[in-house]
C-alpha positions in Angstrom: 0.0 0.0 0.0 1.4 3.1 -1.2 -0.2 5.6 1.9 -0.5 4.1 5.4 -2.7 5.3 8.3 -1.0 7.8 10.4 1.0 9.5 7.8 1.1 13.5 7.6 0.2 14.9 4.0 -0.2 17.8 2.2 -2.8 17.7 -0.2 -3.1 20.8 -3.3 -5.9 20.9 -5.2 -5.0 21.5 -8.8 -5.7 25.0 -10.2 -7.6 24.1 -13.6 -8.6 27.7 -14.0 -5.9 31.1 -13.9 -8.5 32.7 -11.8 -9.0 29.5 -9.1 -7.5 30.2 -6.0 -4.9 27.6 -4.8 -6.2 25.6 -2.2 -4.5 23.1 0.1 -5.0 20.3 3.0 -3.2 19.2 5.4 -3.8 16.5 7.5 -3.5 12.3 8.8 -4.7 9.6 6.4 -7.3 7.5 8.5 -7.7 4.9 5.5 -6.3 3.8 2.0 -8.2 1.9 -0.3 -8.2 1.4 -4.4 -7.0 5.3 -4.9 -9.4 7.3 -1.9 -7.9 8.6 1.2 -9.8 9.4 4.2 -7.7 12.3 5.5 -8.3 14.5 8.9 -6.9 18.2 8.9 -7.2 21.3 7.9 -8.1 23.0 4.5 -6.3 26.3 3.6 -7.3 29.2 1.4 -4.4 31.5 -0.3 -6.0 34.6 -2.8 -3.3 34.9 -5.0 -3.4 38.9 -4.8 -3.8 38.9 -0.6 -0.8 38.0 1.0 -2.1 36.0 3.7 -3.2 32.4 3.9 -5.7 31.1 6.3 -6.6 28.2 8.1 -10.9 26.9 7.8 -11.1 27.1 11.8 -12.7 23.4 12.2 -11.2 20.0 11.4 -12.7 17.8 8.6 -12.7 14.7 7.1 -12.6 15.1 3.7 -12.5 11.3 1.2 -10.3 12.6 -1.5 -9.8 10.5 -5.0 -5.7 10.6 -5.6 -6.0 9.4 -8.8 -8.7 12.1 -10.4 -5.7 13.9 -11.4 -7.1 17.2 -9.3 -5.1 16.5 -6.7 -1.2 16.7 -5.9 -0.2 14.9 -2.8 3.1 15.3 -0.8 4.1 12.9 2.0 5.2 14.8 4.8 8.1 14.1 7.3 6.4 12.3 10.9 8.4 14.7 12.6 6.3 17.1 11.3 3.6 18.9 14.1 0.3 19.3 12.3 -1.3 21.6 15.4 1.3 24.1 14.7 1.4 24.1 10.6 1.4 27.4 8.9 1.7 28.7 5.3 4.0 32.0 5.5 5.1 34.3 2.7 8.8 34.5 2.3 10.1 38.4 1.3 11.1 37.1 -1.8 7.7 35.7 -2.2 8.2 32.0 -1.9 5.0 31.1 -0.4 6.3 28.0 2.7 4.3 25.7 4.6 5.8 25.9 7.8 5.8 23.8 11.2 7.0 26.3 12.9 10.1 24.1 14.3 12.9 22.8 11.7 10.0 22.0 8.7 9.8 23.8 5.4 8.3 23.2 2.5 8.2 25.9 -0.9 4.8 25.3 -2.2 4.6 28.1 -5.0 3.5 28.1 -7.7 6.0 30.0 -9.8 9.7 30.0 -10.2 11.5 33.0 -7.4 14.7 34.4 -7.9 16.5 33.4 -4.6 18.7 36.0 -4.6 19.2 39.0 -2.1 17.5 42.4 -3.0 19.3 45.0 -4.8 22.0 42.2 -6.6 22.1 42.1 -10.2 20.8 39.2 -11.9 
């Protein structure tokens, strides 16, 4: 089995549309079977012309079809703590999803130059 129970993901929801707003989930697989994962977390809304990113206050369960070809799923680390996940907007404007210990993850959705402000590129 590819995805166990107990095991941290992030979950994107593909953009099909320029003007969709990217959408994200994090949260504990409760079950795997034949492609659907039962997942407990958190959904997240990011407008792509407001900075901020925001948690949905209340926990769901949400049954999500991996193989649609909607979805993007990334295995995250165990060490990961869910309770204290965050999506933070770097000054260069990598957009991070954040544990708020030693986890990072760039989850943007377009190519950043890395490079200090004010250098030449």
């Amino acid at each position: 089995m590819i995805l166990e129970q107990g095991e941290k993901v992030l979950i994107v929801h593909r953009r099909l549309f320029e003007e969709d707003h990217p959408r994200f989930f994090t949260g504990i697989i409760d079950a795997f079977e034949q492609g659907l994962a039962k997942v407990t977390g958190y959904s997240w809304i990011r407008n792509q012309f407001d900075v901020p990113t925001y948690q949905k206050g209340e926990k769901r369960t949400k049954i999500c079809a991996l193989s649609s070809g909607t979805l993007m799923v990334y295995e995250l680390p165990s060490t990961v703590v869910m309770e204290s996940m965050n999506i933070e907007t770097e000054n260069d404007g990598r957009v991070m999803l954040c544990d708020g210990n030693h986890f990072k993850l760039d989850i943007s959705e377009s190519h950043h130059n890395h490079k200090a402000k004010g250098r030449a590129k």
